[in-house]
DSSP file (Angstrom, degrees, kcal/mol; ACC not computed):
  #  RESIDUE AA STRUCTURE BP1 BP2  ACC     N-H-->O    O-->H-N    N-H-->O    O-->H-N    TCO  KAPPA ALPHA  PHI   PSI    X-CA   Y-CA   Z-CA
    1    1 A X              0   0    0      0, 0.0     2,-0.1     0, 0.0    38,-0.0   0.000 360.0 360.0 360.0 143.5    0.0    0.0    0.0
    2    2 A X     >  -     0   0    0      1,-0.1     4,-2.6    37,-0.0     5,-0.1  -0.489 360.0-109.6 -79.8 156.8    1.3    3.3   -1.1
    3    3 A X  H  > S+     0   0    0      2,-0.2     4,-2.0     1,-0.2    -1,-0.1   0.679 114.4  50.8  -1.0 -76.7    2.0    5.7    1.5
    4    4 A X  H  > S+     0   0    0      2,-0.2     4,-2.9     3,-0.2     5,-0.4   0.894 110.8  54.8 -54.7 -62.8   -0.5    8.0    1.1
    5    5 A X  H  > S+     0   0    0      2,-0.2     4,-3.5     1,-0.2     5,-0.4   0.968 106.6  49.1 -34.3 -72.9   -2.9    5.3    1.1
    6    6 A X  H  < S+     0   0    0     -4,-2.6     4,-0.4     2,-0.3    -1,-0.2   0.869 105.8  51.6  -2.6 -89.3   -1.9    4.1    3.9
    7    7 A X  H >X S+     0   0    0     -4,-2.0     4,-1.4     1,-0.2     3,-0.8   0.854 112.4  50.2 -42.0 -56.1   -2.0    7.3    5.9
    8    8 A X  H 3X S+     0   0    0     -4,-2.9     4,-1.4     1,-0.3    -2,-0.3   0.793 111.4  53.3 -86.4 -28.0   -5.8    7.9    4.6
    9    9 A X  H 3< S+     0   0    0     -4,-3.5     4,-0.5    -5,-0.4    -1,-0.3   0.564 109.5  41.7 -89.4  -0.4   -6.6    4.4    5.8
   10   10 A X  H <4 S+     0   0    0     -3,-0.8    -2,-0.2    -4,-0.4    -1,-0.2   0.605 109.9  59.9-107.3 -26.0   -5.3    4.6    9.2
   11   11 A X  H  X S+     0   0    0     -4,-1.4     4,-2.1     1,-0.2     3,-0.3   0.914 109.7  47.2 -63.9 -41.9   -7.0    8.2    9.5
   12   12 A X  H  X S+     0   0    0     -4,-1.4     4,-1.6     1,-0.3     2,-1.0   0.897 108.9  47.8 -89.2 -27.1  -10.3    6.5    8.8
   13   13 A X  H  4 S+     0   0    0     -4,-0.5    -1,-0.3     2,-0.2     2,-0.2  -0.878 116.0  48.4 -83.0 101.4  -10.2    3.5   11.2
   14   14 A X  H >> S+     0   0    0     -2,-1.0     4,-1.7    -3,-0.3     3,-0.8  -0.726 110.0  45.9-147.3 -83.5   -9.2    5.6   13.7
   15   15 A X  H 3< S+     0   0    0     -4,-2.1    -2,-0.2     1,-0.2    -3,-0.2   0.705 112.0  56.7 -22.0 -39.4  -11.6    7.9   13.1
   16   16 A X  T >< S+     0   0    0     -4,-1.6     3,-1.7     2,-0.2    -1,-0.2   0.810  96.3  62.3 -40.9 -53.0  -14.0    4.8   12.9
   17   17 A X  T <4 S+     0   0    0     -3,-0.8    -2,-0.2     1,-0.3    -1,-0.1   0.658 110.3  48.3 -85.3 -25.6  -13.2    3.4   16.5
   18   18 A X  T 3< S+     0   0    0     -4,-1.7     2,-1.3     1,-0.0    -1,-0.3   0.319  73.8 117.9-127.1  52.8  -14.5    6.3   17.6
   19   19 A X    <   +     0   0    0     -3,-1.7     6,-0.2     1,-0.2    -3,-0.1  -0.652  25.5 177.9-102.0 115.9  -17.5    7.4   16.3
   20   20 A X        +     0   0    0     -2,-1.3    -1,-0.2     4,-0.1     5,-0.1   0.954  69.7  80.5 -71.3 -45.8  -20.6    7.9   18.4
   21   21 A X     >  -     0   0    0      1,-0.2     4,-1.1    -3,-0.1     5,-0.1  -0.256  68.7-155.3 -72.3 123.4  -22.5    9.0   15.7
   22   22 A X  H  > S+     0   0    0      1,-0.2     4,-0.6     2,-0.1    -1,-0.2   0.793  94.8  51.9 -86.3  -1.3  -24.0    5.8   13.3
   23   23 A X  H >> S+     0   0    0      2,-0.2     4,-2.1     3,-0.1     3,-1.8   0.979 113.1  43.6 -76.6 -55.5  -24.4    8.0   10.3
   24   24 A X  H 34 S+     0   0    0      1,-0.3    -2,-0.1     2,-0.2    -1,-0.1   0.415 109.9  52.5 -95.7  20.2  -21.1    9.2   10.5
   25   25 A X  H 3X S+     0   0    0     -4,-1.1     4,-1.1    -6,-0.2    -1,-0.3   0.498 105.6  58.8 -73.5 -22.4  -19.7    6.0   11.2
   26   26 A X  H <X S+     0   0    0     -3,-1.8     4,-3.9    -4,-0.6    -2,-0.2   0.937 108.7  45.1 -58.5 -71.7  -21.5    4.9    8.1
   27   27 A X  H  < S+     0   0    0     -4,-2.1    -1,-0.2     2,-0.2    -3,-0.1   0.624 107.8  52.2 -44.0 -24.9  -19.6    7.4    6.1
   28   28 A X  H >> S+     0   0    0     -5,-0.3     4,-3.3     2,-0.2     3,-3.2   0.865 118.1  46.3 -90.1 -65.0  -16.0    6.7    7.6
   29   29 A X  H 3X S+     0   0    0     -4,-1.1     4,-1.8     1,-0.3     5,-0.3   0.983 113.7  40.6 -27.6 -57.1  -16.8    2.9    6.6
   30   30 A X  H 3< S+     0   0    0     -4,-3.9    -1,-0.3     1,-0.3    -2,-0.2   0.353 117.4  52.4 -93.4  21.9  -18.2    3.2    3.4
   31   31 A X  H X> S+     0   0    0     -3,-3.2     4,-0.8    -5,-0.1     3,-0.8   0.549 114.0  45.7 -80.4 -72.9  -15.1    6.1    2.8
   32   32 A X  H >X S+     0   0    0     -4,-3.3     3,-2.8     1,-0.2     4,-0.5   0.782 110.7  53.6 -19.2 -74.1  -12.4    3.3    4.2
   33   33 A X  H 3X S+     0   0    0     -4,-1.8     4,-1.4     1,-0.3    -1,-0.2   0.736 106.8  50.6 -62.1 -28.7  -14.1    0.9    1.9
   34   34 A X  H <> S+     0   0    0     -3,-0.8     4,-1.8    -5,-0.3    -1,-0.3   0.820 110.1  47.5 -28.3 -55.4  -13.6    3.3   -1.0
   35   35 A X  H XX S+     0   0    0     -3,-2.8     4,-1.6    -4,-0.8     3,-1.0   0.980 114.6  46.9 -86.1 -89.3   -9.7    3.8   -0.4
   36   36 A X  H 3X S+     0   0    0     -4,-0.5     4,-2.5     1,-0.3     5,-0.3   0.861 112.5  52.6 -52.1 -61.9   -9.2   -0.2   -0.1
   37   37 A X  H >X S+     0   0    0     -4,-1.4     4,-1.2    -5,-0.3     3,-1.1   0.882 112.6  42.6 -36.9 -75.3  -11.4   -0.4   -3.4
   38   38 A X  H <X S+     0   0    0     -4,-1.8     4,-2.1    -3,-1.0     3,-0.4   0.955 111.4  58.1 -38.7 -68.8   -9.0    2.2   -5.4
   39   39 A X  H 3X S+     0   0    0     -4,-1.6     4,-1.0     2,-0.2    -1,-0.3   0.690 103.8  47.3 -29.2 -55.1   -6.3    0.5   -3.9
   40   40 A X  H <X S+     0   0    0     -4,-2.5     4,-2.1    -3,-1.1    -2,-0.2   0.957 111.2  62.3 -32.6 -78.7   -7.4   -3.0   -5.5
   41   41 A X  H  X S+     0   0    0     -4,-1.2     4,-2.4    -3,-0.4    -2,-0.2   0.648 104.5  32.7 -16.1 -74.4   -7.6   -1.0   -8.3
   42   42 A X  H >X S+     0   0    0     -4,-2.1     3,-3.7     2,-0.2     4,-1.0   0.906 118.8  60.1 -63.5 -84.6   -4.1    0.4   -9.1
   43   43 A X  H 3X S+     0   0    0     -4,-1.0     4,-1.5     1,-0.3     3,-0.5   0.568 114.2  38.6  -8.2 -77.6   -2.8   -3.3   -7.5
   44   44 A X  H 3X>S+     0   0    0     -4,-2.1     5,-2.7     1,-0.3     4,-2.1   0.863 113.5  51.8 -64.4 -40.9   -4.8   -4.9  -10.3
   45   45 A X  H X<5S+     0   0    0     -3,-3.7     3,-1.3    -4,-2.4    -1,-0.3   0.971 114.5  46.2 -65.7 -48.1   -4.0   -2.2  -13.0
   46   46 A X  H 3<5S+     0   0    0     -4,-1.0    -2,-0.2    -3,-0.5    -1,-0.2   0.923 107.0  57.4 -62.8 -51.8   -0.1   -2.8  -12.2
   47   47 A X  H 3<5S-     0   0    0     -4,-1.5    -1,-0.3    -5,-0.2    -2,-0.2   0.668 121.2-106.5 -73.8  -1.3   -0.5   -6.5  -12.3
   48   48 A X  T <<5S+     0   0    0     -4,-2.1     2,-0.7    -3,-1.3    -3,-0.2   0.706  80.9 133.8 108.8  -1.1   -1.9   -6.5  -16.1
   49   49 A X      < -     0   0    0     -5,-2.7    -1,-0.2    -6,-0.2    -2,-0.1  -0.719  48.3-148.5 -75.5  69.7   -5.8   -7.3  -14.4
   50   50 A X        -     0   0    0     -2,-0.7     2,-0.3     1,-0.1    -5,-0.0  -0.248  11.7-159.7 -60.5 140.1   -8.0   -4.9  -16.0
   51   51 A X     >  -     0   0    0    -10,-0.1     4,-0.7     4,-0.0    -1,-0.1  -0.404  22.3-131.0 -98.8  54.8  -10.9   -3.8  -14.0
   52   52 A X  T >4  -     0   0    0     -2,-0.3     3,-2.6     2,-0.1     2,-0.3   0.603  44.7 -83.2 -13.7 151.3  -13.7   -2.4  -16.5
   53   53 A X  T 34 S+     0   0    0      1,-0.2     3,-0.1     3,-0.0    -1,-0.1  -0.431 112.1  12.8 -78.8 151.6  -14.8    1.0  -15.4
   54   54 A X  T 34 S+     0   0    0      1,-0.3     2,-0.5    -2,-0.3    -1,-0.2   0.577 104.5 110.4  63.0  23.4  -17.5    1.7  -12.6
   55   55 A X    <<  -     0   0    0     -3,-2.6     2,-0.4    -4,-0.7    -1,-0.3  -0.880  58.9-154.1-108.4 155.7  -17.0   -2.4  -11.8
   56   56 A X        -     0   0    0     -2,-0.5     2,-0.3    -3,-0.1   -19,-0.0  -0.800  33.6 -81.9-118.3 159.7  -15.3   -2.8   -8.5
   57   57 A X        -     0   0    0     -2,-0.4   -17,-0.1   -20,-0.1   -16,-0.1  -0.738  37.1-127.4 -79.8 121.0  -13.0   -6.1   -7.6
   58   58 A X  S    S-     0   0    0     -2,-0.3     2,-0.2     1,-0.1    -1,-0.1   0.695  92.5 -14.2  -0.6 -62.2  -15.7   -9.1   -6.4
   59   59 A X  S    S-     0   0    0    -22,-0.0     2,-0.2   -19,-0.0    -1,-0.1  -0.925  87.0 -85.9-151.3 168.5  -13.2   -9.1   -3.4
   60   60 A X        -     0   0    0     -2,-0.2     4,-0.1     1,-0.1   -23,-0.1  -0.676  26.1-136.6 -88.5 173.6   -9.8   -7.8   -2.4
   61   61 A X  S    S+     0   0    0     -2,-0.2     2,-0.2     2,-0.1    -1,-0.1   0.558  80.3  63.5-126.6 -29.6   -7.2   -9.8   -3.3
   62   62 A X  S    S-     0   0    0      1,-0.1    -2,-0.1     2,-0.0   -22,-0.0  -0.687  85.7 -99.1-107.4 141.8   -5.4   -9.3    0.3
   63   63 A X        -     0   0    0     -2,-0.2    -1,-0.1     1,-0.1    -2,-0.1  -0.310  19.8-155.0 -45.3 147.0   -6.1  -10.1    3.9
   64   64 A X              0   0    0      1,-0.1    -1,-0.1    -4,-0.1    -2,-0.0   0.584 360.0 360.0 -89.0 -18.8   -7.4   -7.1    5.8
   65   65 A X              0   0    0      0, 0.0    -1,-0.1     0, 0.0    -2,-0.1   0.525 360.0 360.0 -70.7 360.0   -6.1   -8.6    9.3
């Protein structure tokens, strides 16, 4: 994971773990799951996997643990 990535995916589970609010726990989520999505994304584009546009990867390819 690049850097950047990284960094924006550790802001948002952290930001996640504490949010009282369930809408904008919703949002942090379903931001995370964005980043991790893109992320698949380039990973796939580098290995030579095209991903047709507006289709998301089935699953990611990596543990999340």
């Amino acid at each position: 994971m690049r850097g950047e990535t990284k960094e924006r995916w550790r802001e948002l589970c952290e930001r996640a773990v504490v949010e009282d609010d369930p809408d904008k726990f919703i949002e942090t989520v379903q931001q995370l799951i964005q980043v991790l999505e893109d992320e698949e994304i380039r990973r796939r584009t580098i290995m030579g996997i095209r991903v047709p546009p507006g289709e998301k990867p089935a699953k990611l390819s990596y543990p999340l643990a």
